[in-house]
C-alpha positions, 0 to 999 in steps of 0.5 A: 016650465012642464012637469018632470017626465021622471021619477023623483022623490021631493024632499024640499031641505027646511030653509028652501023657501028662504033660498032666493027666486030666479026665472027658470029661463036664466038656468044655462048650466049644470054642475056635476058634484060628488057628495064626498061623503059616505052616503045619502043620509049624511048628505041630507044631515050636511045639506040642512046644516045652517052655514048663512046665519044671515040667510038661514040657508046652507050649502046644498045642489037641487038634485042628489042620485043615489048609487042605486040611481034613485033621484031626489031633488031637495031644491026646486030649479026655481030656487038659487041653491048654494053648490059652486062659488060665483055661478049659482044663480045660473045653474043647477047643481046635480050631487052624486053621492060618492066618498070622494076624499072622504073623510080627509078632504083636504089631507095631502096624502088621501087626496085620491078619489077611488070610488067609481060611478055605478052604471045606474048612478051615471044612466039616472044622472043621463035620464034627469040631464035630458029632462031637465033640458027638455024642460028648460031648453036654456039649459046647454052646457055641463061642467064639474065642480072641480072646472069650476073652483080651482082654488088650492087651499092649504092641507090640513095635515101640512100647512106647507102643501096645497091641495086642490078645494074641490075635485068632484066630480073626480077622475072617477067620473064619466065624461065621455058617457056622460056627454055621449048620452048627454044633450049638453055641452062640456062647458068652453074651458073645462078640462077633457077627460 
């Protein structure tokens, strides 16, 4: 695999090296996420959170673009992040940090997402798709984290309601620009725009 054609900061999480190996040329999908929290700095805090004692590891994607369109990539492409149940060990995660639902994720009143997508968030998120493809041309389809884990799970503020576990990227999201700009493909079963 080549070097990156784009600017980045590394800044590896403190358990990566505990995440396991995989051959960059079984990567075929990226998934899109939303940090659903109110900036980086607490993506990074619940990123180096320990949720697998047995592995010493936590839940984080490879990649995090910040509203101003900055990118750091916490895991390197060679290691197995945990962002989406079932589908890791092929996949890159690509976290946009975004409120989301924030802080009443699972509130069946407060389930709109209503923070839209700066255009330099989206153009960073087009720049790194188109280099991460380059560099791992198995890479060829795209999905939200929301087509991915369609689990409901019951509100945390009435246990007779259900609410979607995950809806990042959200209605908020792009796709159409995205995919326009995008050398990958929306992923055979995701719902369009």
């Amino acid at each position: 695999m080549r070097e990156p054609d784009i600017d980045f900061t590394d800044s590896p999480l403190p358990y990566v090296n505990l995440l396991g190996l995989r051959a960059t040329s079984d990567i075929d999908l990226v998934v899109i996420h939303c940090t659903e929290l109110p900036d980086l700095a607490a993506a990074r805090e619940y990123g180096e959170r320990i949720h697998y004692p047995q592995s010493g590891t936590g839940n984080s994607g490879h990649f995090y673009i910040d509203r101003d369109g900055s990118i750091s990539r916490w895991v390197p492409e060679n290691r197995i992040a945990h962002h989406v149940r079932g589908l890791n060990a092929h996949s890159i995660g690509i976290e946009l940090v975004n409120t989301g639902r924030f802080p009443h994720w699972l509130d069946s009143d407060h389930q709109a997402m209503d923070e839209a997508y700066p255009p330099v968030q989206i153009e960073a998120l087009i720049t790194l798709l188109e280099d991460l493809q380059a560099r791992i041309p198995s890479i060829s389809q795209i999905a939200g984290h929301e087509d991915l884990d369609t689990e409901e799970v019951e509100a945390s503020d009435d246990p007779m309601r259900r609410v979607r576990r995950k809806r990042d990227p959200g209605p908020l999201f792009p796709w159409t620009r995205v995919l326009a700009g995008s050398p990958l493909l929306r992923l055979d079963g995701a719902l369009p725009d």
